[in-house]
N, C-alpha and C positions, 0 to 999 in steps of 0.2 A: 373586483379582485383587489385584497389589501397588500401592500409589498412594503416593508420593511425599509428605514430610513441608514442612511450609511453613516450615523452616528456612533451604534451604541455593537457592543460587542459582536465580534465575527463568530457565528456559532462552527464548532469544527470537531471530527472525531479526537478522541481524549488517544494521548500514547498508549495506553493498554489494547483500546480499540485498535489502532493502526497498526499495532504488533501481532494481534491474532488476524487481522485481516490478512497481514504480511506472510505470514507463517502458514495461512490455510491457501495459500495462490499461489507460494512459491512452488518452481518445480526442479529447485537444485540446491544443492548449501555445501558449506563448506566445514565439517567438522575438525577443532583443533583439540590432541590429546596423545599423551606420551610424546609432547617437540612434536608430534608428526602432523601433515596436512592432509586430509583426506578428504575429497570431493564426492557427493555425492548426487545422482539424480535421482529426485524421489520426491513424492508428497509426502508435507507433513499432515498428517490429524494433530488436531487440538481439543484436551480431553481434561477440562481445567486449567490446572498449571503440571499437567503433566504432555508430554508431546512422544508422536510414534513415527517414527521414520520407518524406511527398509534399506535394508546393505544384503549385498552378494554372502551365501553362505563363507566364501574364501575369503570376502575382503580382508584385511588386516583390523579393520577397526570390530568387526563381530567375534574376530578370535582376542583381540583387547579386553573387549567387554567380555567375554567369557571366561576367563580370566581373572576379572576384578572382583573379589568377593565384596565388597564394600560400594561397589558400584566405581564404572569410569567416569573421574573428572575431564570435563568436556568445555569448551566453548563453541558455540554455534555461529557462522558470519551468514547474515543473509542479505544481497544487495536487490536492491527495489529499483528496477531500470524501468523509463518510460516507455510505454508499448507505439508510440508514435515518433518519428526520428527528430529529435531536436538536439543541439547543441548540450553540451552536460545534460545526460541522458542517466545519470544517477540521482535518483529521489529521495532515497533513504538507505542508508546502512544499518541494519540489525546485529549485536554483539548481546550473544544468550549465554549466560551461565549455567552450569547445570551437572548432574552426575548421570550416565549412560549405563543401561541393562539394557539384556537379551529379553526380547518379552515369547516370543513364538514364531515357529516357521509359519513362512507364510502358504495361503492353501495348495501353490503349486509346488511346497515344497523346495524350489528353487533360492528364496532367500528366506530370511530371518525381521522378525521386527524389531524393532530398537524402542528403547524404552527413554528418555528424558524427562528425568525429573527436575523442573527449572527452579532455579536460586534466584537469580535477578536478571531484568535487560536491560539496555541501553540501546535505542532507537536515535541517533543522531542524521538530522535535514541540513541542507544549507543552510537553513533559518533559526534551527533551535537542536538542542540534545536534550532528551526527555528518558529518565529512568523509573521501571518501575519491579517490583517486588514478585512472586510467585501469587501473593494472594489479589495482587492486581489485576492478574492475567485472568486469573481464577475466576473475578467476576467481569472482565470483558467479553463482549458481542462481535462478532464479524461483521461489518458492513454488510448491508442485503446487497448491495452493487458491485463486492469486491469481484466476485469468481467473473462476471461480465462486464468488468474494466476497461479490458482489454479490446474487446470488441467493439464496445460501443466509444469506444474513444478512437480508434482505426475509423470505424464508422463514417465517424463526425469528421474526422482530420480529411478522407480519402471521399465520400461523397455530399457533404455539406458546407464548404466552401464558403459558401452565402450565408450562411447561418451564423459564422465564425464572422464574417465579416458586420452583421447586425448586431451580433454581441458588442461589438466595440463600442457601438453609442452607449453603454451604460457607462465605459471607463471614462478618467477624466479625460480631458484631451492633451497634459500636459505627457502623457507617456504614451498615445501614439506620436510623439516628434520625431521626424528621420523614418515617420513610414515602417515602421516591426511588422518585420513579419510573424501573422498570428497563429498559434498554433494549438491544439488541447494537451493538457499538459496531464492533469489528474480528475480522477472525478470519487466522492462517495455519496451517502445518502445526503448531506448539507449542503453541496454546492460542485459550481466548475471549475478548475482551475486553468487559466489561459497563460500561456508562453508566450511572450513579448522579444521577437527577435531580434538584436541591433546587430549592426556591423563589430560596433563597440562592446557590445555583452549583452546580457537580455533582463528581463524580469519578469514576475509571476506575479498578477493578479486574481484573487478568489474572488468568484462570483457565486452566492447566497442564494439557493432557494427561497420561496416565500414560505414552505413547508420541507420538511426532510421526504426522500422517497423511500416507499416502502418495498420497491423492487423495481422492474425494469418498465412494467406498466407505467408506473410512476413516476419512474424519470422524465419518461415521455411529455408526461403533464406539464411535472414542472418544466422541461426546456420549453416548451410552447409557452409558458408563463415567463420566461427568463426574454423570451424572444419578442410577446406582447407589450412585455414594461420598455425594451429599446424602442420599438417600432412609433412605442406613445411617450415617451418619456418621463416613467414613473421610475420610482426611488426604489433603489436595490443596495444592497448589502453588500458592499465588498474591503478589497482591500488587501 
């Protein structure tokens, strides 16, 4: 097995990527338009750089949009919270531009689909703020791991304990000091991201697959691979 040296670039999904991952797993947002705030639960589809939600035929915002011949100016907030409890449990915040149509009731009749056609986003992490365009979205991919995120990170946190504790021999050892408690933080097809808890604050190291996964089969592999390089002391990717 070859594993990657912790020199040379940290491979990681591009902003476009992380914003249709974000957009295709969310199950609430918050739409801003006419001053007003409107919350909504609902998946998004992601269909280019165009997006479909759904609203209540009564809501206020489907009689807006019906309404706007020109289409509703719209901004989108979508917050990306960790599915496992840690300390700042916000990952990322999503800010969507865009203009809102009626597109069709939906089959039960009950509500209506919304139409969003995107202008631009802004994807802002602790770590970085990254914007990108309509034609950006256009050609971004969903993570194969985004929709079972969730699960297999509850997974790990709640019955693999040990395994989180093996991971640590990849890290340096200058940031387990004071004993962090460890925790999984994020995962996609490139790698895992670990939560470093101090009393003091924490921090997030990424751990690097030696290949990307092509779905949940594959994840498997590589964590068994992630788990082989601690156990022997081979060179990983992080950071």
């Amino acid at each position: 097995m070859s594993l990657p040296t912790g020199d040379t670039e940290v491979p990681e999904p591009s902003t476009a990527d992380r914003i249709h991952s974000l957009l295709s797993t969310t199950s609430s947002l918050t739409v801003r338009a006419l001053g007003e705030h409107h919350h909504l639960d609902t998946q998004v589809s992601v269909h280019g750089s165009r997006l479909r939600l759904r609203a209540a035929l009564d809501d206020p915002l489907t009689t807006a949009a019906v309404g706007a011949a020109e289409g509703l100016a719209v901004v989108l907030d979508v917050t990306d919270i960790a599915p496992v409890a840690v300390r700042d449990r916000v990952r990322a915040r999503l800010t969507l531009a865009g203009r809102l149509w009626p597109a069709h009731l939906t089959d039960d009749g009950l509500g209506v689909h919304l139409r969003v056609d995107v202008a631009h986003a802004v994807l802002a992490t602790p770590y970085a703020t990254g914007a990108i365009t309509a034609a950006d979205l256009a050609l971004a991919t969903p993570d194969p791991l985004a929709r079972y995120e969730a699960m297999l990170l509850t997974h790990l946190a709640d019955d693999h304990a040990e395994a989180l504790d093996v991971l640590t021999r990849l890290l340096d050892p200058a940031v387990l000091a004071h004993a962090p408690e460890v925790r999984p933080l994020a995962l996609d097809r490139h790698g895992l991201v670990l939560r470093l808890d101090h009393s003091h604050g924490h921090r997030d190291v990424r751990l690097v697959f030696p290949e990307p996964a092509r779905d949940t089969d594959d994840f498997g592999h590589r964590m068994h691979e992630l788990l082989a390089a601690a156990q022997y002391g081979l060179p990983v990717h992080r950071r």
